[in-house]
N, C-alpha and C positions, 0 to 999 in steps of 0.2 A: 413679462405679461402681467398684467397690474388688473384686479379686480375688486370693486367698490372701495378704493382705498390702499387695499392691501396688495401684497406683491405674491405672487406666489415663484419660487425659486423648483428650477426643474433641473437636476442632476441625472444626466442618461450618460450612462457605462456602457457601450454596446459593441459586442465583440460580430465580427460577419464569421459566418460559416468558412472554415477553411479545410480541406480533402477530407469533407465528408464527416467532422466531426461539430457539434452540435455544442455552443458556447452561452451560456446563457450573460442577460446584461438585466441591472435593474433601475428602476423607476425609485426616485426620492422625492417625497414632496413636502417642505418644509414652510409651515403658514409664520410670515416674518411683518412686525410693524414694517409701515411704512419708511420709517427712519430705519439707515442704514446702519448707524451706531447700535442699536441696540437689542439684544440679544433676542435671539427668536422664543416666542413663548411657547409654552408646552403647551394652553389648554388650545384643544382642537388639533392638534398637529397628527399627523396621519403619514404611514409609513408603507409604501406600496409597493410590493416584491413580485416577480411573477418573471417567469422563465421563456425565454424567445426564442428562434432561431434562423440568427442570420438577417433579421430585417427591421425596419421602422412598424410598429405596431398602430395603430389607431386606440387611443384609449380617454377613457372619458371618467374624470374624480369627483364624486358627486358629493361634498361633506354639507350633512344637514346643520352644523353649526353655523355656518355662512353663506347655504342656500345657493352657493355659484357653481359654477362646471368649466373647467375648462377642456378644450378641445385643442390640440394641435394641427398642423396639417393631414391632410387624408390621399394617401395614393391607388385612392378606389378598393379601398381593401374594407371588409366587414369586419364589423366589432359588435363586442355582445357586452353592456352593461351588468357586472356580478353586483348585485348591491350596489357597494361604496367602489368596487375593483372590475373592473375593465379589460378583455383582452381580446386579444387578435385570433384569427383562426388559427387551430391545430396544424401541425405538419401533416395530419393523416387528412384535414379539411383541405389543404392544397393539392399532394397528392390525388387525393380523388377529383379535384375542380381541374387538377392538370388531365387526369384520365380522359374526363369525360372531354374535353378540347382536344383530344389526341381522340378520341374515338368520334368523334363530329369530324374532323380532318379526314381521317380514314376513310366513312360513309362519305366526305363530297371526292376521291378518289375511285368511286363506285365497290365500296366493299360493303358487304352486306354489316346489318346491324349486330350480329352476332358475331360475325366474325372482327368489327371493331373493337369491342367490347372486348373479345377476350386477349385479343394482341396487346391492346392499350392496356389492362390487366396485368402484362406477363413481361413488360417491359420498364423494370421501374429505373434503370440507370438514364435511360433515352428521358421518360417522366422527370425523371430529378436534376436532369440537364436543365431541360423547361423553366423547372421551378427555379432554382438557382439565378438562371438570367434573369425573371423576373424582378427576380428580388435584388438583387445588384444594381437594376436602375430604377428602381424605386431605391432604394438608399441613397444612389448618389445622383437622384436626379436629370438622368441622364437620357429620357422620351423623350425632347426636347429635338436631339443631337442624334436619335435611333432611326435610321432608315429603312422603314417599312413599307410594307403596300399602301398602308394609311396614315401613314406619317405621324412621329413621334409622339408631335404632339395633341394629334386627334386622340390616341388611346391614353394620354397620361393619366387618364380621370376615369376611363372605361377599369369595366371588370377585371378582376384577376383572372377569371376564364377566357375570356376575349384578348388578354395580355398575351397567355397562356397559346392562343389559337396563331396569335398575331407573328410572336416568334418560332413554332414550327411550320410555319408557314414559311418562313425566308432559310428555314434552313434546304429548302427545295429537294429534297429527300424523294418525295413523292411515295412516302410512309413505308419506303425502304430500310431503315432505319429498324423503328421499333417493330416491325414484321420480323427481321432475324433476332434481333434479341428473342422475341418473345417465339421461337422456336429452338433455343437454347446457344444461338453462336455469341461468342466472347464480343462484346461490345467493342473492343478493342481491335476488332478484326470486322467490324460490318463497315468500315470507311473504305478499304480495302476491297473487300467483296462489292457495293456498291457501285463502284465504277463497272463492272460488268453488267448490273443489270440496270444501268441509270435508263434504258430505254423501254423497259419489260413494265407493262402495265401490271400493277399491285395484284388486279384481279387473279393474271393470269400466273404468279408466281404462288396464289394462295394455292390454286387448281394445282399445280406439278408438286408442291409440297405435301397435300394430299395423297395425290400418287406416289409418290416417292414412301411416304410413311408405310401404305398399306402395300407396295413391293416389298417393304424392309424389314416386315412386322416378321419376329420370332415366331410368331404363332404359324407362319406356309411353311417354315423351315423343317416340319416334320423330326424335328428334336437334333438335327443335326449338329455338332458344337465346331461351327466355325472356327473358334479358336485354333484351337485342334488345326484342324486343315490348314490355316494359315499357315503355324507355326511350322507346321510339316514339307509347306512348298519353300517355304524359306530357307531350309535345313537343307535341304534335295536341290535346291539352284546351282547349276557349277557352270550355266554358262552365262558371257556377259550380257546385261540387262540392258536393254534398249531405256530410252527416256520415259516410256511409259512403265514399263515392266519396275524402272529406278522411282518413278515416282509415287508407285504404288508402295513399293518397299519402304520409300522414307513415311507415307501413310500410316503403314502397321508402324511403324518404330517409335513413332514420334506418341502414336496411341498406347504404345506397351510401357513408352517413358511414365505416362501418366496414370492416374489414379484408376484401379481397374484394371490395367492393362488391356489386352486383349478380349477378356472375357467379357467385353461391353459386346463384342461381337453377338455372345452368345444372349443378352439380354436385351440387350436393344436400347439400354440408357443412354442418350444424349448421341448414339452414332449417326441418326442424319446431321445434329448441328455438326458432327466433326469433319465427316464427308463432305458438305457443301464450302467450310473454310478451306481443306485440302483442294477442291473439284468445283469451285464457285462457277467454273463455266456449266456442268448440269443443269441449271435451271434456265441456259438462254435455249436449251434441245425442244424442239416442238413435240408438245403433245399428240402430237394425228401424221407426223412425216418425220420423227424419230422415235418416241420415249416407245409410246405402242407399238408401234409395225417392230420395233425390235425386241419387245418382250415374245408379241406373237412368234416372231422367226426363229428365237432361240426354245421356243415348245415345240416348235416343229422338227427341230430336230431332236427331240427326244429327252427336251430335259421337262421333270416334272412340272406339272401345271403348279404354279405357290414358290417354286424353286429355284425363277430364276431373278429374281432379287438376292439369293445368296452366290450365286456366279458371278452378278454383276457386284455385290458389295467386297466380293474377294478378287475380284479388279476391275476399281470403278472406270479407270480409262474407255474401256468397252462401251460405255453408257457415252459417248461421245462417237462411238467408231459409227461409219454409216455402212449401210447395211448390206448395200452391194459393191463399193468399193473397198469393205475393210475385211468384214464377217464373209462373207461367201467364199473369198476368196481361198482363206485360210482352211474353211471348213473344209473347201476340195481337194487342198493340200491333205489333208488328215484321213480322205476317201484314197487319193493317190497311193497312200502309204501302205492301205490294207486292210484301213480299216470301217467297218461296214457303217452304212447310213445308221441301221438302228440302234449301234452302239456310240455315235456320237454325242449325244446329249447325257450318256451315262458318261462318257469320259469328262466332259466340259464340268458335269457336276460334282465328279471327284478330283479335277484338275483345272479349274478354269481358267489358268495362267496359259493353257494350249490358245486363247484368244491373240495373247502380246506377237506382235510381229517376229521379235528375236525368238520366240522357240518352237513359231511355225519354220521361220529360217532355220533351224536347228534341223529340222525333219530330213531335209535330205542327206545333212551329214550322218545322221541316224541311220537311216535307209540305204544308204552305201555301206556303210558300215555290217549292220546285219547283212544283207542279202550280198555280201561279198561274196566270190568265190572259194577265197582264202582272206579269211579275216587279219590273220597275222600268218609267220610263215610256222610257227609250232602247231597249226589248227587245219591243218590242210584239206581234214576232210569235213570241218563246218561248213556247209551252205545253210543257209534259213530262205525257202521260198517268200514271197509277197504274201502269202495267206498265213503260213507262221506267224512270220513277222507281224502282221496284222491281228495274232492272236496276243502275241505277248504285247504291245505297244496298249493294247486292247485291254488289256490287264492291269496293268502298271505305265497308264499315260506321264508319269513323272520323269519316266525316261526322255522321254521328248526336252526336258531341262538340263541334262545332264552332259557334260562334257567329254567327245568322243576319246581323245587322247587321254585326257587327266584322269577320267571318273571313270567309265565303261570298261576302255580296256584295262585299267588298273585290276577293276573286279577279274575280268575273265582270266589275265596272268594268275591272280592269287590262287585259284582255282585249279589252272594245269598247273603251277607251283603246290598243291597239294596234292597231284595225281589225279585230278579231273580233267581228263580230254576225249577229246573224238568225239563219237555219240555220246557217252556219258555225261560230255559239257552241253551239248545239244538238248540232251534229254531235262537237263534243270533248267537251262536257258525258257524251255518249253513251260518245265512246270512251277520255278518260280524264280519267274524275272523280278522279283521284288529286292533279291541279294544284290541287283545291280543298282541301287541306290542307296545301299546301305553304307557305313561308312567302313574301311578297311579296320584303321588303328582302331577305333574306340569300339566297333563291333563284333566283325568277324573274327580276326586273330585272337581277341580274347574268350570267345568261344569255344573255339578251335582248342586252343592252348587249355582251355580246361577240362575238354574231355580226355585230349593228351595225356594230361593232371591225373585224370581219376582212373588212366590204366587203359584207354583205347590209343592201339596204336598210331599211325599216320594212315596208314593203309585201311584200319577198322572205321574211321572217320571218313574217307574220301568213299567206301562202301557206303557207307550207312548215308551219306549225300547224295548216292547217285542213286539211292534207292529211294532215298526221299529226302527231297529238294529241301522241301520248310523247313527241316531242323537249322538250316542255316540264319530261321529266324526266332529260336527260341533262346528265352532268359537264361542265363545262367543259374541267378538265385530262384526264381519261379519256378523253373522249367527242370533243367539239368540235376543241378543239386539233390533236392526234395525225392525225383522220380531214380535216381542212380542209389544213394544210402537207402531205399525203400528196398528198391530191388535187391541188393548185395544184403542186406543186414534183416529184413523182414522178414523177405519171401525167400534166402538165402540163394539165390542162384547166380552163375557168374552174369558179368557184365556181357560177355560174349553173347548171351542170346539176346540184348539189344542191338549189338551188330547183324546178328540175322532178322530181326521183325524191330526194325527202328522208329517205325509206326507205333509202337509203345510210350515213345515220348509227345505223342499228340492226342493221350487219353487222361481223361479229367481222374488224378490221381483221387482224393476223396468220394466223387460220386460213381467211378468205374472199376477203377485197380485194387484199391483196398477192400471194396465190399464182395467182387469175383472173387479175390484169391482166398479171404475166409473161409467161403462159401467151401471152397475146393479143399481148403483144407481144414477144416472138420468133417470133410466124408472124405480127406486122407487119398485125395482123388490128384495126381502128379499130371500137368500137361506144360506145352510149353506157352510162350508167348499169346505167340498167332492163335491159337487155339483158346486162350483165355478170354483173349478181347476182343477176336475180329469178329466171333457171331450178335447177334443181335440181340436183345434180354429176350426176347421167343424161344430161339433156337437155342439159346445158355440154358434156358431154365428147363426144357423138353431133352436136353442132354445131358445136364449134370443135375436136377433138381425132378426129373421125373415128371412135370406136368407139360402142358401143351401149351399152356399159355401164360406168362409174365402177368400178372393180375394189379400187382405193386410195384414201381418202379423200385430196382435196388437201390439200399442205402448202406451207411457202415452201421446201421444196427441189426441188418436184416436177423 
């Protein structure tokens, strides 16, 4: 390029943006005689640096020694004159010119202006794609050769916003796209998910994502910790998992793999984007002839108004099932068994896996099982009528998961293998079905085995069960330990009168035991067990303390 004479010489180093990382190129401008022999002079020469990214810049040298300017080509891009130095918009100046073209696309898809804004906002990989293209054919020239709605070369000269509008336009998205990024799913995975809702107008996926958030929101969960539960139906599964009940299960897994684990459950960080990349079909279910009439139906039976966004997120398949072909049916099965309408939506909410196909199917193997005549032939005189049954299933819905041959009966043998049978097996069966979900090896036996340990017989043990059931569900170190050397080494009495009132091991050692037996013993007052703990602090304090009424709750400093 030659001006008044002189040549000016343009050395451009330009590196393009490559995965994301930002290369700067710079600008040399060297003022040379016209002859090519001889050396370029210093005075006036000007040395212009400045940082890019990724693209041909529009810039303009303004040097008042020689009063000229030179201009290069321009690919409709703005440039701002600094003085003597020249540069192109900012990365954060395109980003935002890319926003607002992505949030004009959105509003001609009929979404509201707010709600473009903020999607276009929240979607900066979908954004950066945009820019990117842009800039790749403006470097290499290539509007020419781009086939769009308005053809290459009508926009080669148009705005970088209009560039920007022109190519999310032909990626035919229909602003599906930066919609799930910008509610947190892995960009990597909205190509994937998009082929499902290629049909679903934007509007109507903004509307169910709405509902879905305030189904799912921690705050109806009344402090419940999902985690928890989950882990717990997990543990307690022994029989095989159908594809839904399986795909729920690789759900939690694949979320316990990652950062958080489970306990996102409990918080509510990022669990819808992770539910709709597991469950991308949720959002084709209608608003008015699925997602609703089946929130309604599952309050109607009795699960909490707020609560049942936690049934459905601890097994989202449900959120698919239709309501009188999938849900009704199951429910009646669950009435068949015993158990009462108004205690359904308490079971569903402690066990909502009683939804999956396979452990409704389980029910009757269950239901045979109990209400046998003879369960096995060592039990001859168990029967459990339909209303029993319907108390325990009622109780301890997990049973319903549990495998009749491997898990169940294995409980009940261990049991008459320690001297529990007849009524006595009947009578814990009654009052705590919870031991039959327990695990044998890693629970019960080492229980068992340590009360053995600390001097109760086989026989002192299989009493003190049949007397009362839940000790089968106490800690060793919590539980046993703490309340057994209290009693021997404290209060000095034998361990024998825990075999007679074994209900002693289900009273809060610091706030009950220790501050009774003080009490007792400095007024030197001898009783046993039963008598220390079963009365109530009224009647304690009107029989070992002379007043008529407990004024202070007892402590250990009473």
């Amino acid at each position: 390029m030659a001006t008044s004479g002189r040549m000016l010489t343009c050395s451009l180093l330009r590196f393009h943006e490559r995965d994301g990382q930002f290369i700067r190129y710079t600008v040399a401008t060297d003022w040379c005689t016209a002859k090519a022999e001889q050396k370029p002079q210093q005075t006036g020469a000007k040395i212009c640096r400045f940082f890019s990214f990724g693209h041909v810049a529009n810039w303009s040298l303004n040097f008042n020694a020689l009063k000229s300017s030179v201009k290069p080509y321009s690919h409709g891009r703005k440039w701002h004159c600094l003085g003597e130095h020249a540069m192109h918009d900012s990365p954060a100046d395109d980003m935002q010119d890319a926003q607002g073209a992505v949030a004009q696309l959105l509003q001609e898809l009929g979404v509201s202006k707010e709600d473009a804004v903020g999607i276009s906002s929240k979607a900066p990989v979908y954004i950066r794609e945009l820019v990117d293209a842009v800039h790749e054919l403006d470097d290499a020239h290539l509007w020419s050769s781009w086939q769009g709605e308005s053809g290459g070369s009508a926009i080669e000269h148009d705005t970088f916003r209009n560039k920007i509008l022109q190519i999310a336009r032909t990626k035919r998205d229909m602003g599906i796209f930066p919609f799930l990024e910008s509610i947190g799913v892995n960009p990597l995975s909205t190509r994937h998910i998009s082929r499902y809702l290629s049909a679903e107008p934007l509007t109507c996926l903004i509307q169910k994502i709405d509902f879905f958030k305030e189904l799912f929101s921690p705050a109806n969960f009344e402090g419940r910790n999902i985690s928890y539960m989950v882990r717990r139906m997990m543990m307690q599964l022994s029989v095989s998992a159908d594809d839904n009940l399986q795909q729920s299960l690789s759900f939690f897994e694949k979320m316990e793999a990652k950062r958080g684990g489970l306990t996102v459950l409990d918080s509510g960080d990022g669990i819808l984007a992770r539910l709709i990349e597991s469950f991308p079909k949720i959002l084709l279910q209608s608003m008015d002839k699925n997602l609703k009439p089946a929130v309604d139906f599952l309050e109607s039976t009795g699960v909490p108004k707020g609560c049942v966004g936690m049934v459905l997120l601890c097994f989202p398949p449900a959120i698919l099932y239709d309501i009188g072909a999938d849900i009704q049916p199951r429910i009646r099965t669950l009435k068949k068994a015993g158990i009462c309408s108004k205690d359904v939506g308490k079971m569903l909410l402690r066990y909502p896996w009683l939804l999956s196909k396979c452990i409704v199917d389980n029910v009757d193997n269950i239901t045979v099982y109990f209400a046998a005549e003879k369960v096995v032939s060592f039990m001859e005189d168990l029967g459990l009528n339909t209303k029993t049954m319907g108390k325990i299933l009622d109780r301890c819905p997990e049973i319903y998961a549990s495998n009749v041959e491997f898990t169940l009966r294995r409980k009940v043998e261990f049991l008459v293998e320690l001297g529990i049978h007849d009524l006595r097996l009947q009578r814990v069966l009654q009052k705590y079905p919870e031991f039959l979900v327990m695990d044998v090896d890693r629970t019960l036996k080492p229980r068992i085995e340590y009360l053995e340990h600390a001097g109760f017989s086989k026989e002192n043990v299989a009493f003190m069960i049949s007397g009362f059931p839940p000790l089968l569900g106490y800690s060793v170190e919590e539980v046993f330990r703490p309340k057994i050397e209290y009693l021997v080494n404290d209060m000095g009495k034998s361990i024998k009168e825990a075999v007679t009132y074994p209900r002693y091991f289900s009273y809060s050692l610091e706030k009950k035991i220790k501050p009774r037996f003080r009490i007792l013993q400095n007024r030197k007052i001898q009783v046993d067990l039963k008598t220390m703990l079963s009365k109530g602090d009224d009647e304690f304090a009107e029989d070992f303390l002379g007043v008529s009424r407990m004024l202070v709750p007892l402590t250990n400093d009473f």
